[in-house]
N, C-alpha and C positions, 0 to 999 in steps of 0.2 A: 638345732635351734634352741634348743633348752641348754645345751651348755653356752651359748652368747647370753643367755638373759643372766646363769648364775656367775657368770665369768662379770657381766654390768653390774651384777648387784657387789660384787667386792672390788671394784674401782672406785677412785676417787670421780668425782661428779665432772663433767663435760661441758657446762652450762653451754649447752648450744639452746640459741634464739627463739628457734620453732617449738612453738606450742602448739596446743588445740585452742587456746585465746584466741589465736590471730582469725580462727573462723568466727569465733563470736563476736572481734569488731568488724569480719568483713561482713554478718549479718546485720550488725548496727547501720553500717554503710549502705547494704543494701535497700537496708528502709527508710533511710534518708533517703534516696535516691528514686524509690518507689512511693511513695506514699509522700515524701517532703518534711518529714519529719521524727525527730526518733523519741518516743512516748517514754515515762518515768521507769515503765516495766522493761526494759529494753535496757535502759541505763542499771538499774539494778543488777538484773542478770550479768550483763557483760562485769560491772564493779564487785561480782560475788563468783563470780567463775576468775575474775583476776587475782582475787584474795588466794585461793584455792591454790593459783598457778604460781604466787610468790610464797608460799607458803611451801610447797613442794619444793620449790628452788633453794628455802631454805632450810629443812627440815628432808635433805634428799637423802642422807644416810639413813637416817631413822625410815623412812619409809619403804626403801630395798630393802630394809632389815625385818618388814612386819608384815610383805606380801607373801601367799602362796604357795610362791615358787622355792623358797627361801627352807620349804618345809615339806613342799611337794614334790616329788620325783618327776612328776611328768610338766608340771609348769602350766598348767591349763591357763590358769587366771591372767602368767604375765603373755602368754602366746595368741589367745583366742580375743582375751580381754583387751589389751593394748592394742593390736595391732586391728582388728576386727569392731567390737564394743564399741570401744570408748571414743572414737572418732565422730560413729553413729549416735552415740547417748551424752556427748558433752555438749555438740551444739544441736540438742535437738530443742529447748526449750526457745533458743535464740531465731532456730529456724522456724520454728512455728511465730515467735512474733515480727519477724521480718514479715513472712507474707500476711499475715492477719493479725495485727495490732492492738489487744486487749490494753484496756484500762479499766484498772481498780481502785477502788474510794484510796483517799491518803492514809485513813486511820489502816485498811487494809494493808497496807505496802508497807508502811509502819512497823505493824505485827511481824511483817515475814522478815523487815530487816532486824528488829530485835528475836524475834526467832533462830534467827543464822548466826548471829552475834553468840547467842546464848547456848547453842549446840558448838561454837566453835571454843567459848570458852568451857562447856563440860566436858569437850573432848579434852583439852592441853589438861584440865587439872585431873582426869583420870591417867593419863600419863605421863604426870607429873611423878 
């Protein structure tokens, strides 16, 4: 298993479709669907976990270059973390507001999107 992950990490990129996205709009759907409507917090998430996922798509070389595995012999991060983790911890924010529907003041949601704005540009200029 660990030679497929260092054998992907020196390919050229695949762009195949399937993300962990698609679970965070099927939970947007789900709370439309459940509740009749889908709240600020909901829309957030889903439009900050899409950034995340076009960002990787662009920036895909650079990122097989800076995992782990790349450094680790045994490959913990791309084997346990990918296929296990990150399925469970990318839409877990979205699954909690699918079933139970928080809303927070505007200035609140405000903060968290210049918050993510500003962690994403101190990320790019430190590796820069």
């Amino acid at each position: 298993m660990v030679i497929v992950f260092q054998i992907k990490a020196r390919l050229p990129r695949d762009n195949k479709k399937g993300t962990f996205f698609n679970g965070d709009l099927s939970f947007g759907a789900y709370q439309l669907e459940k509740h009749g409507y889908i709240n600020d917090n909901m829309i957030v998430a889903i439009l900050s976990h899409g950034w995340v996922v076009l960002d990787f798509f662009v920036d895909e070389d650079w990122f097989l270059y800076t995992l782990d595995g790349m450094y680790e012999s045994f490959a913990f991060y791309n084997i346990y973390g990918f296929s296990a983790m990150m399925p469970a911890l990318w839409t877990l924010q979205t699954q909690y507001l699918a079933l139970q529907p928080r809303e927070v003041s505007r200035p609140t949601l405000i903060a968290c999107i210049i918050l993510f704005i500003a962690g994403w540009l101190l990320r790019y200029s430190v590796l820069q």
